[in-house]
PyMOL commands that place a pseudoatom at each C-alpha (Angstrom):
pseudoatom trace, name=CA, resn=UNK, resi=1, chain=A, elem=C, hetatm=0, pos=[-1.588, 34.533, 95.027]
pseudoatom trace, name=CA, resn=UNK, resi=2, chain=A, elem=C, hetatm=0, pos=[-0.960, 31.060, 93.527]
pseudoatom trace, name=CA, resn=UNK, resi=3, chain=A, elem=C, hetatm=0, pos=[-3.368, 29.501, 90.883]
pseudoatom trace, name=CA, resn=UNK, resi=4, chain=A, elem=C, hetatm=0, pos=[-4.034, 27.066, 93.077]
pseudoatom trace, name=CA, resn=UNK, resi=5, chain=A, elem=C, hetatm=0, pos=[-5.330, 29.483, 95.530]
pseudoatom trace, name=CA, resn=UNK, resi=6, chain=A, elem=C, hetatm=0, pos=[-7.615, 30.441, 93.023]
pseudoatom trace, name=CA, resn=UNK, resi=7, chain=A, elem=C, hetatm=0, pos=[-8.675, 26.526, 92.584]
pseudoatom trace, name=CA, resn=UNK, resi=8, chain=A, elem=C, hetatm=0, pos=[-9.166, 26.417, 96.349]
pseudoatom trace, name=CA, resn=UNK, resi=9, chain=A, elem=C, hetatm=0, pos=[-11.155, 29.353, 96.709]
pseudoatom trace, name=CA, resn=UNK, resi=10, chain=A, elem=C, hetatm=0, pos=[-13.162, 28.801, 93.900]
pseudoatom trace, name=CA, resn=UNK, resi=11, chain=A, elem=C, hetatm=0, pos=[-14.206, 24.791, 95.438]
pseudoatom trace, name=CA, resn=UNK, resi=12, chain=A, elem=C, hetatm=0, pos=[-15.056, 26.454, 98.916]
pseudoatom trace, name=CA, resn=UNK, resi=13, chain=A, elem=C, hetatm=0, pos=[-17.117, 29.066, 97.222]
pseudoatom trace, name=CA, resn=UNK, resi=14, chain=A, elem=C, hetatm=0, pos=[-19.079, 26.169, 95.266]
pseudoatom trace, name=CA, resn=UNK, resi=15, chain=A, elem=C, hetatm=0, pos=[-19.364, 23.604, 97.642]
pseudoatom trace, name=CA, resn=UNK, resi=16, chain=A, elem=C, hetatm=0, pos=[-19.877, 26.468, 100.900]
pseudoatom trace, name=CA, resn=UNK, resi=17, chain=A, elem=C, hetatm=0, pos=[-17.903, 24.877, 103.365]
pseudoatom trace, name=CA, resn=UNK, resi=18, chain=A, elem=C, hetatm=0, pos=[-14.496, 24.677, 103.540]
pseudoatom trace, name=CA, resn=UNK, resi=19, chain=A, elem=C, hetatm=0, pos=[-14.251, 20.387, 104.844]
pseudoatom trace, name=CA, resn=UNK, resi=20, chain=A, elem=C, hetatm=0, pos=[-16.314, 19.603, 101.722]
pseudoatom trace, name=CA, resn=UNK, resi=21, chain=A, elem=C, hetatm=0, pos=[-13.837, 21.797, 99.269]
pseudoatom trace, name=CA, resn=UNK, resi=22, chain=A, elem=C, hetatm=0, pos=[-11.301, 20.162, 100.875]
pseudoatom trace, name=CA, resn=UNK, resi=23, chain=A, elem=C, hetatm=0, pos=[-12.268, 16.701, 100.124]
pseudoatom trace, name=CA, resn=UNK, resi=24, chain=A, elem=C, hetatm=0, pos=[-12.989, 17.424, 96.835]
pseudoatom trace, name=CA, resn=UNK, resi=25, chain=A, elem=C, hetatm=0, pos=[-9.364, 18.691, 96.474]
pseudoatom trace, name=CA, resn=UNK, resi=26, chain=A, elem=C, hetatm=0, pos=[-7.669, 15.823, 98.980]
pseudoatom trace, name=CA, resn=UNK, resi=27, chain=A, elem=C, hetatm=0, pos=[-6.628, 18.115, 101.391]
pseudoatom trace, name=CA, resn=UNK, resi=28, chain=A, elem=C, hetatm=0, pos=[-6.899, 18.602, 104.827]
pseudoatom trace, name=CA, resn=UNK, resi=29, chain=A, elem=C, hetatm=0, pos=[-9.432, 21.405, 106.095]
pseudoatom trace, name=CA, resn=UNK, resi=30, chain=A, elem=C, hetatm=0, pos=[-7.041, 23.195, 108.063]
pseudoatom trace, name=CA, resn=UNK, resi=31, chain=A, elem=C, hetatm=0, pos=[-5.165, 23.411, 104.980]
pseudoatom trace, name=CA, resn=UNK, resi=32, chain=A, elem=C, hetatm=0, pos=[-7.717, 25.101, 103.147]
pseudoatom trace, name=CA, resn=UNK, resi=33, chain=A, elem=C, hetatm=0, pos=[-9.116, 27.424, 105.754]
pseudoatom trace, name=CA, resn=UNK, resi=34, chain=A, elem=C, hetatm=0, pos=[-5.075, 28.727, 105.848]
pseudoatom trace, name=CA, resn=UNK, resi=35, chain=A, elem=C, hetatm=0, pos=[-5.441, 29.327, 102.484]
pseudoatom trace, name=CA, resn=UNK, resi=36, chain=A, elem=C, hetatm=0, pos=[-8.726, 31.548, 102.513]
pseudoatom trace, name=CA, resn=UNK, resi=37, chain=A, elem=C, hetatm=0, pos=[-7.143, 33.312, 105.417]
pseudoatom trace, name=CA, resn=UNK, resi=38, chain=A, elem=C, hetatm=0, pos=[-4.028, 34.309, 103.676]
pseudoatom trace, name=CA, resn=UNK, resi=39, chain=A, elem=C, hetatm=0, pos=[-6.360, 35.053, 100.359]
pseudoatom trace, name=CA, resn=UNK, resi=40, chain=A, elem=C, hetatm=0, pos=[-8.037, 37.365, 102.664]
pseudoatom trace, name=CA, resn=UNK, resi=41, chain=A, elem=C, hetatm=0, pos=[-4.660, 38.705, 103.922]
pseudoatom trace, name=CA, resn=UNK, resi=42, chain=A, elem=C, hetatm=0, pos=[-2.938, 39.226, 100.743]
pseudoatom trace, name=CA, resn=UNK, resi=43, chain=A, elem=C, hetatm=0, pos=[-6.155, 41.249, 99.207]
pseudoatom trace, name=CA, resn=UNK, resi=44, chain=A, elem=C, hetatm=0, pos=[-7.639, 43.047, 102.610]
pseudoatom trace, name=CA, resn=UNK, resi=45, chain=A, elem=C, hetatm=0, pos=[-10.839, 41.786, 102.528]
pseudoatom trace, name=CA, resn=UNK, resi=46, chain=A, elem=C, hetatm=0, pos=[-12.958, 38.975, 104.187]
pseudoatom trace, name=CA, resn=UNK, resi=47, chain=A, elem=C, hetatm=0, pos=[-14.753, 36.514, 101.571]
pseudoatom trace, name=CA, resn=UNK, resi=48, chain=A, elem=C, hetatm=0, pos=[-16.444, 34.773, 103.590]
pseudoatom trace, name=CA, resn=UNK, resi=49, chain=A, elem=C, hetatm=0, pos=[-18.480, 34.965, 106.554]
pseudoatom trace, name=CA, resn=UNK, resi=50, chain=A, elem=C, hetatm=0, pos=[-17.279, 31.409, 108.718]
pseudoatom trace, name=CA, resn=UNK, resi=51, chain=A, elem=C, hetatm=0, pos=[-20.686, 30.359, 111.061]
pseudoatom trace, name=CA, resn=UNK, resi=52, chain=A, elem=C, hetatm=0, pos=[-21.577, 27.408, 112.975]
pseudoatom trace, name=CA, resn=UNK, resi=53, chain=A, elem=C, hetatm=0, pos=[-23.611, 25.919, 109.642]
pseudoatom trace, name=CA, resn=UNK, resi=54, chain=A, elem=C, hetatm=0, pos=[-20.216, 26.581, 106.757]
pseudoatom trace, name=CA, resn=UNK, resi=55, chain=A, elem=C, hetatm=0, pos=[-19.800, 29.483, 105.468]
pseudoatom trace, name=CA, resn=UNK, resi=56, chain=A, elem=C, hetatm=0, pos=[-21.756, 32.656, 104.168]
pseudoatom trace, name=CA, resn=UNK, resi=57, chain=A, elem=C, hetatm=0, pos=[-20.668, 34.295, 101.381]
pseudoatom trace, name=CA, resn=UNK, resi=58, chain=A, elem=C, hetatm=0, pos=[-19.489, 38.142, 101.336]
pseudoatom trace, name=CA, resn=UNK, resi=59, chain=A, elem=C, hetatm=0, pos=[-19.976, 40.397, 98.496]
pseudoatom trace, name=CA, resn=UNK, resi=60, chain=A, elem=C, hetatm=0, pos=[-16.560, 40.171, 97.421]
pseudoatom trace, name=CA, resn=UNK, resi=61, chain=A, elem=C, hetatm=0, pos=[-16.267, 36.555, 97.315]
pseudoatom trace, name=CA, resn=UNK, resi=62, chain=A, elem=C, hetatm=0, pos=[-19.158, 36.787, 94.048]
pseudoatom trace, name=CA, resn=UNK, resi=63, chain=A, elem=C, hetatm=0, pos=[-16.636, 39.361, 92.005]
pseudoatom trace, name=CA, resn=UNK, resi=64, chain=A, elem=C, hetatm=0, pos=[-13.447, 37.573, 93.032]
pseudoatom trace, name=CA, resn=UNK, resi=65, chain=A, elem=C, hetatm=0, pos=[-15.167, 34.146, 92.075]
pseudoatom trace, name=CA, resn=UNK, resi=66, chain=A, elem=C, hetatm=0, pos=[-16.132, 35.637, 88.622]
pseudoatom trace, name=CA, resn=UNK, resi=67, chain=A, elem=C, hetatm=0, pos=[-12.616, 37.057, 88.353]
pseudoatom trace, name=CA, resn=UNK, resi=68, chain=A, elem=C, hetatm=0, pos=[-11.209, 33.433, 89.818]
pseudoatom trace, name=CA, resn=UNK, resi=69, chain=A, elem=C, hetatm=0, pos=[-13.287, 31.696, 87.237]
pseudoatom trace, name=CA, resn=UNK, resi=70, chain=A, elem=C, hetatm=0, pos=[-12.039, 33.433, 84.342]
pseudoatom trace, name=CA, resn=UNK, resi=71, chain=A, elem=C, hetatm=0, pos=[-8.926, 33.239, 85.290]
pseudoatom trace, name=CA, resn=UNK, resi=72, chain=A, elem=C, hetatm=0, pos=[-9.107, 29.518, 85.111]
pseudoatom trace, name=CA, resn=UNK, resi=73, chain=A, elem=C, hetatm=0, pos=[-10.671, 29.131, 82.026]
pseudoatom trace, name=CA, resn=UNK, resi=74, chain=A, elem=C, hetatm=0, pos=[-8.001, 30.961, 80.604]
pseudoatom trace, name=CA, resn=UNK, resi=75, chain=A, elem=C, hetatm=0, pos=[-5.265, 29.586, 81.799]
pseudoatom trace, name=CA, resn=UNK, resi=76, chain=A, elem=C, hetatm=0, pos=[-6.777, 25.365, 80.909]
pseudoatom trace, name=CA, resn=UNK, resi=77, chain=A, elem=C, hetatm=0, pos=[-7.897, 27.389, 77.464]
pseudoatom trace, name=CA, resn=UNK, resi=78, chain=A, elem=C, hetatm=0, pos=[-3.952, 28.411, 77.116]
pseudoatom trace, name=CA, resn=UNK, resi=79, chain=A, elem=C, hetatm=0, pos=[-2.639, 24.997, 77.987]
pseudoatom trace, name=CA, resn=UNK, resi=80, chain=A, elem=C, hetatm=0, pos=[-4.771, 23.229, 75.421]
pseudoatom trace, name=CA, resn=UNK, resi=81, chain=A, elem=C, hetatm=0, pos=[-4.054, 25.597, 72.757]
pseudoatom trace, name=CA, resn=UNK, resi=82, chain=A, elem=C, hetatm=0, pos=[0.223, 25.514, 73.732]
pseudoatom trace, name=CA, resn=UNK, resi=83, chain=A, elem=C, hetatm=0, pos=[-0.420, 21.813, 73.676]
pseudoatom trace, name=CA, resn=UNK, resi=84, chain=A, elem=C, hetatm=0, pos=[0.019, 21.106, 70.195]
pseudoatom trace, name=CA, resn=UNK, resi=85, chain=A, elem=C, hetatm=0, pos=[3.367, 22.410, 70.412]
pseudoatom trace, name=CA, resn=UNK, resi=86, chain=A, elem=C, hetatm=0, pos=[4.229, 19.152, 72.797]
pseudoatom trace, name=CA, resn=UNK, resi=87, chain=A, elem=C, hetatm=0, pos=[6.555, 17.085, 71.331]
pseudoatom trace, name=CA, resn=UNK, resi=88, chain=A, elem=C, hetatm=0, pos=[7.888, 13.445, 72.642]
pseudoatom trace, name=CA, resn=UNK, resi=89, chain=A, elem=C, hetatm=0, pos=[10.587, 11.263, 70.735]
pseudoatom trace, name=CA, resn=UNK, resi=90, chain=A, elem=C, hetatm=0, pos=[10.433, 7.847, 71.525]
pseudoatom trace, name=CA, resn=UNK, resi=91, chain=A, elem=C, hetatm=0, pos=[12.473, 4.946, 70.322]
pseudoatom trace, name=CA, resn=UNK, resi=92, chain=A, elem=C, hetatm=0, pos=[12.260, 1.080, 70.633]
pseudoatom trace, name=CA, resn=UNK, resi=93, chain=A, elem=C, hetatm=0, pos=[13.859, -1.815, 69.788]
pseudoatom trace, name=CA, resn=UNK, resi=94, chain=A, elem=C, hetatm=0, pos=[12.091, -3.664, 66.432]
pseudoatom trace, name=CA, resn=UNK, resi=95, chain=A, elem=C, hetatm=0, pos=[10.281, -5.947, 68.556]
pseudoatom trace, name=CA, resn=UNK, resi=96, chain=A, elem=C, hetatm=0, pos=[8.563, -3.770, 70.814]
pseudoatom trace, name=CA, resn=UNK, resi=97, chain=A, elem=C, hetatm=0, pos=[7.993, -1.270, 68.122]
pseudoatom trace, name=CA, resn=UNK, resi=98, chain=A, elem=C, hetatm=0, pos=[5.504, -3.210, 67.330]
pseudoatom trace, name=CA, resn=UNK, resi=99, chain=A, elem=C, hetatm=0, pos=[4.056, -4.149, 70.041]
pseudoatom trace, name=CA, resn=UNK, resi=100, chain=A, elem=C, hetatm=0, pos=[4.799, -1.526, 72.807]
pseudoatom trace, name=CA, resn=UNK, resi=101, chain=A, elem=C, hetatm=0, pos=[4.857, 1.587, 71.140]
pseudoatom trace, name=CA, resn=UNK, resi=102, chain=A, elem=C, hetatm=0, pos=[1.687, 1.871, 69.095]
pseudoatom trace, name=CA, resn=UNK, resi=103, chain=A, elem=C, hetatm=0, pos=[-0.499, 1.773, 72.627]
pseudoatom trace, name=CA, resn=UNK, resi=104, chain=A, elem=C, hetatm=0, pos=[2.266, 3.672, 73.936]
pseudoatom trace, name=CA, resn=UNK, resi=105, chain=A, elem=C, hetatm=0, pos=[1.678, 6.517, 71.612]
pseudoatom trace, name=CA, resn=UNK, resi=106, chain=A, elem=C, hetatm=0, pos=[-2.318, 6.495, 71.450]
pseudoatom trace, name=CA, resn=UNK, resi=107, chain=A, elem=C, hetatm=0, pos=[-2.049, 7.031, 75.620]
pseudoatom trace, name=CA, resn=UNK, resi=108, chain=A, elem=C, hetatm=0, pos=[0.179, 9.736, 74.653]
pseudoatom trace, name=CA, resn=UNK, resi=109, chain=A, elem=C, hetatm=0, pos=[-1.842, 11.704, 72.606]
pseudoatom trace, name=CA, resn=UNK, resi=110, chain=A, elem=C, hetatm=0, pos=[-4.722, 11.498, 74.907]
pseudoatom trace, name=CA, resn=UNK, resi=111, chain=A, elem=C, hetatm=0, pos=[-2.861, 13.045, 77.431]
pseudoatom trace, name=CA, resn=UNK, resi=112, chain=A, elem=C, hetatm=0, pos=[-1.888, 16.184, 75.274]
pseudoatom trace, name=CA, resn=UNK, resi=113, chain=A, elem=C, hetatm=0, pos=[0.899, 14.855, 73.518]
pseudoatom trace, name=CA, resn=UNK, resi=114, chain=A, elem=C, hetatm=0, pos=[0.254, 16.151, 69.786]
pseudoatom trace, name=CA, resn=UNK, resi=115, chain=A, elem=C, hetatm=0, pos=[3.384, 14.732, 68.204]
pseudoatom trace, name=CA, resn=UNK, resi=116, chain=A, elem=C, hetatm=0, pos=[5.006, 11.765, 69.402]
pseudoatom trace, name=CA, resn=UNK, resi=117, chain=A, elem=C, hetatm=0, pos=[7.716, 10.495, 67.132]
pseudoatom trace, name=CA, resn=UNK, resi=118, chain=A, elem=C, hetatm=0, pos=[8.876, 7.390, 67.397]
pseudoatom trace, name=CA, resn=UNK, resi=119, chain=A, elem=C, hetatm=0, pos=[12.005, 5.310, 65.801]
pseudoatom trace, name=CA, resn=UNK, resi=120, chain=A, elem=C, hetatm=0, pos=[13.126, 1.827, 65.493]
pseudoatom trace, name=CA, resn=UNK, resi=121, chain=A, elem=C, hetatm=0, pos=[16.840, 0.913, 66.305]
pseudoatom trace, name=CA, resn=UNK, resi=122, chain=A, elem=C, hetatm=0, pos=[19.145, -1.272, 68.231]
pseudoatom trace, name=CA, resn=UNK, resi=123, chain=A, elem=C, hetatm=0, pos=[19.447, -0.964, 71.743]
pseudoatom trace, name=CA, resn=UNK, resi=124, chain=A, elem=C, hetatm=0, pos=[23.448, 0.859, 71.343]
pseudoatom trace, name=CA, resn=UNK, resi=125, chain=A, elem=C, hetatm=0, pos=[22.171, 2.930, 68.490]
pseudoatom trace, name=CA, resn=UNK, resi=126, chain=A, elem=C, hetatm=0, pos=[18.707, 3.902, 71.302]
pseudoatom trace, name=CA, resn=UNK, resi=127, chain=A, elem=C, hetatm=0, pos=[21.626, 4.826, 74.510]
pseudoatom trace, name=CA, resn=UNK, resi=128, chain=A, elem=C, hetatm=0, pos=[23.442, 6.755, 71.639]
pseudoatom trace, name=CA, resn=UNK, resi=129, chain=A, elem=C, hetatm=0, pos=[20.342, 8.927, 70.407]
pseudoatom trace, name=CA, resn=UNK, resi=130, chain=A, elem=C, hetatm=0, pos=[19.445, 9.335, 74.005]
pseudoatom trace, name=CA, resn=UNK, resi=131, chain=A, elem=C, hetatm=0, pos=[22.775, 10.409, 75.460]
pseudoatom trace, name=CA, resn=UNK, resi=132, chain=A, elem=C, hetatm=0, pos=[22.899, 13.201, 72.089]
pseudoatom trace, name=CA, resn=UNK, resi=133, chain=A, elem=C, hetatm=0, pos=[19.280, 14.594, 73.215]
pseudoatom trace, name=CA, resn=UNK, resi=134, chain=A, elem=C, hetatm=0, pos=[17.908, 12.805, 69.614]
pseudoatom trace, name=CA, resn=UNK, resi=135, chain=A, elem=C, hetatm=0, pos=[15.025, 11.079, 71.740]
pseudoatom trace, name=CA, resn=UNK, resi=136, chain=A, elem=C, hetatm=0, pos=[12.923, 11.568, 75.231]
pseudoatom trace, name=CA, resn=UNK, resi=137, chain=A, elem=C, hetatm=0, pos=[12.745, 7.944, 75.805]
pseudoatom trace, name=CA, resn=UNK, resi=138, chain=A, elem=C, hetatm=0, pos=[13.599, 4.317, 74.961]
pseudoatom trace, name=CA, resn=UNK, resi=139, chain=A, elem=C, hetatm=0, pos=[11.921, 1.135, 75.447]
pseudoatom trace, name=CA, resn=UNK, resi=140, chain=A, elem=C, hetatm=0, pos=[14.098, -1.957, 75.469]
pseudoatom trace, name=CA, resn=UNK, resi=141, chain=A, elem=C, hetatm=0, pos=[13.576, -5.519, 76.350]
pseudoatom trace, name=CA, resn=UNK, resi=142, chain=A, elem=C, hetatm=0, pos=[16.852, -6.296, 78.723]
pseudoatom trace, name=CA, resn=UNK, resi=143, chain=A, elem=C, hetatm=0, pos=[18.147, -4.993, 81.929]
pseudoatom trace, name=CA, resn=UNK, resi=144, chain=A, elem=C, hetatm=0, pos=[20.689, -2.149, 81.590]
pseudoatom trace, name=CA, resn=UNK, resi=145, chain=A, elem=C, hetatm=0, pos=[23.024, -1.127, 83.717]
pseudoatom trace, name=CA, resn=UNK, resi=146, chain=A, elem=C, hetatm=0, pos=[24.059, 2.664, 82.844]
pseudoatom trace, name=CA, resn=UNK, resi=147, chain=A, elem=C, hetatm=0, pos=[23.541, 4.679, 85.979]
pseudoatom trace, name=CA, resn=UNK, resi=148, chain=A, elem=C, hetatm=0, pos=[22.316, 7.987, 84.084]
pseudoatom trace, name=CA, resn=UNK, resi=149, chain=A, elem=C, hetatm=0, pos=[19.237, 6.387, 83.236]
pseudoatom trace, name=CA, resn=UNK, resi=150, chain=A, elem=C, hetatm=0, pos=[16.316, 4.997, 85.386]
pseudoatom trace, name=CA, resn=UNK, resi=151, chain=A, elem=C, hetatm=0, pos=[14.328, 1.507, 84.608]
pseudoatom trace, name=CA, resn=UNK, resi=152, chain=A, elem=C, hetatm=0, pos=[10.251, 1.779, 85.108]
for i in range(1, 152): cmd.bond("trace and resi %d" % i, "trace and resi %d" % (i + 1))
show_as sticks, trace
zoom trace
């Protein structure tokens, strides 16, 4: 079982039908009744009771959405803490230090970024630090045209 298959079992036990869950996660319903089924498969048991009307619930699907629950508060907990250990180097050239990167780095560290370093240098000296592994990423002003790298 996947953590996602937690995810999914936990929307279809909240929302207590499995086209609603599936909305909520942008999938298709078949999708997510699979998914039940082969949560069902893999641990023996029915969940859930499928009717005309949705769904009723079994008494397993209560302790496995208690279970599922913590489960997923743990893991989001473990990411947040572990994400103070993300680092990004950035570099730029002296103009768009300026003006690029400050943004840049504030969207950053809403994401989870906790450290984002960033340096100022010419455009060689930026390919240079990037081809030794010195930085993540490099904003430039020109076109380029080395093939290892991708323009966005």
């Amino acid at each position: 079982m996947e953590l996602n298959d937690l995810r999914i079992f936990v929307e279809v036990y909240q929302c207590g039908f499995f086209s609603k869950a599936a909305d909520k996660l942008g999938y298709v319903q078949p999708n997510i009744s699979n998914r039940i089924k082969k949560i069902e498969a893999q641990l023996g048991i029915r969940l859930f009771e499928r009717t005309n009307k949705g769904i009723a619930l079994l008494q397993p699907a209560d302790q496995m959405y208690a279970h599922s629950k913590k489960i997923l508060i743990d893991y989001h907990n473990m990411v947040e803490d572990l994400s103070k250990y993300k680092t990004l180097r950035v570099g730029a050239t002296p103009t768009l230090a300026y003006s690029i990167i400050p943004p840049f780095t504030q969207r950053l560290k809403k994401s989870g970024y906790r450290n984002v370093i960033h340096s100022t240098h010419s455009i060689s000296e930026l390919f240079k630090q990037l081809d030794q592994n010195e930085l993540d990423c490099i904003w430039i002003n020109r076109e380029f045209s080395n093939k290892m790298y991708k323009s966005v």
